[in-house]
C-alpha atoms as one frame of an Amber mdcrd trajectory, in Angstrom:
protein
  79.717 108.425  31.517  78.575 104.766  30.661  78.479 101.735  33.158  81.906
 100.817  32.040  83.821 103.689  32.746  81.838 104.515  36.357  82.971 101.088
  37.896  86.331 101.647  36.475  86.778 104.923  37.879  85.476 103.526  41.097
  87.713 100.815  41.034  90.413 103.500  40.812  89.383 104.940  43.980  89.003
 101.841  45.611  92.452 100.626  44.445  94.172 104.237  45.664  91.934 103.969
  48.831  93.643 100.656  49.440  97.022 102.143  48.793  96.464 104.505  51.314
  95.229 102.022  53.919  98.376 100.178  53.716 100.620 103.021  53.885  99.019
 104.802  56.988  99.557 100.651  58.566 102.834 100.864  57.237 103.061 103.607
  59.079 101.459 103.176  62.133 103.617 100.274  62.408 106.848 102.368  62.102
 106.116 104.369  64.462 104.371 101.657  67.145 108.041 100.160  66.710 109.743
 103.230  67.398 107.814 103.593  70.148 108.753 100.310  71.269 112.273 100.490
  70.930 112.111 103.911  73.171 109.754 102.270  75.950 112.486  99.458  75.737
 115.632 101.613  76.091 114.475 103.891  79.180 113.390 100.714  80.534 116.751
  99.496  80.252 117.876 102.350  81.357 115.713 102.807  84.110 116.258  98.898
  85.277 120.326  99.450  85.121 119.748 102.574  87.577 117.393 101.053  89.691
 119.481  97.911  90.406 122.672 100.055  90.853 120.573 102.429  93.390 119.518
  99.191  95.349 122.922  97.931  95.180 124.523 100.371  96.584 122.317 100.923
  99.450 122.356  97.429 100.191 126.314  97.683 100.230 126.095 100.712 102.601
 123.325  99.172 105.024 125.353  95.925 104.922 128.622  97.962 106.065 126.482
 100.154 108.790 125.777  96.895 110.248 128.852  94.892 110.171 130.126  98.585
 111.926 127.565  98.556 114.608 128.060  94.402 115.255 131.929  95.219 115.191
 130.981  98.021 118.207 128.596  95.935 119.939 130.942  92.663 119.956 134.374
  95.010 121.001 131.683  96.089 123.304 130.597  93.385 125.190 134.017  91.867
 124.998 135.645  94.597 127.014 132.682  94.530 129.525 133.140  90.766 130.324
 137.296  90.859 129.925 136.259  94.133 132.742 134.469  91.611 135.288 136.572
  90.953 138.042 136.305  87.370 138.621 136.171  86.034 142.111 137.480  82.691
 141.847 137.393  81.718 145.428 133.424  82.203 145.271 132.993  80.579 142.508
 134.726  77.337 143.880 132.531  77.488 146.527 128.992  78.165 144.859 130.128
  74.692 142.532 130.840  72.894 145.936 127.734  74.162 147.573 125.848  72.978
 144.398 127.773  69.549 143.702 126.753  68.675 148.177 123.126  69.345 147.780
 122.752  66.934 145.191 124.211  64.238 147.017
């Protein structure tokens, strides 16, 4: 084999090496996008489940404690409606309080 026909057959290799090179990026590429599109999805996926999760416990805590404010205000409005009010004494704790600061 002369000069000439060693540099072209190298060339040859070189040129199919090449080829190769850019069809394993090609390909790595592909599949790095594919990839991508996957992460993406259950990440979508995940985020839509997540926030619906939250919501609804927030929803459900929210309600447990407009319940339990309901209860306490019913609560404390029966207990002071329940007083008995002694008007009489009353009248005269304001009078008592109305001469000493004259």
């Amino acid at each position: 084999m002369d000069n000439d026909e060693v540099l072209g057959h190298l060339l040859k290799i070189e040129s199919e090496a090449a080829a190769l090179v850019n069809d394993a990026q090609a390909e790595a590429d592909k599949r790095v996008l594919e990839a991508e599109k996957q992460n993406h999805a259950a990440y979508e996926e995940r985020y839509h489940t997540e926030g619906e999760r939250l919501e609804n416990e927030f929803q459900a805590l929210k309600e447990k404690i407009r319940r339990q404010y309901q209860t306490e205000l019913e609560s404390y409005s029966n207990k002071i409606t329940s007083l008995h009010v002694d008007a009489n004494r009353f009248s005269a704790l304001l009078d008592r309080f109305v001469t000493e600061e004259a």
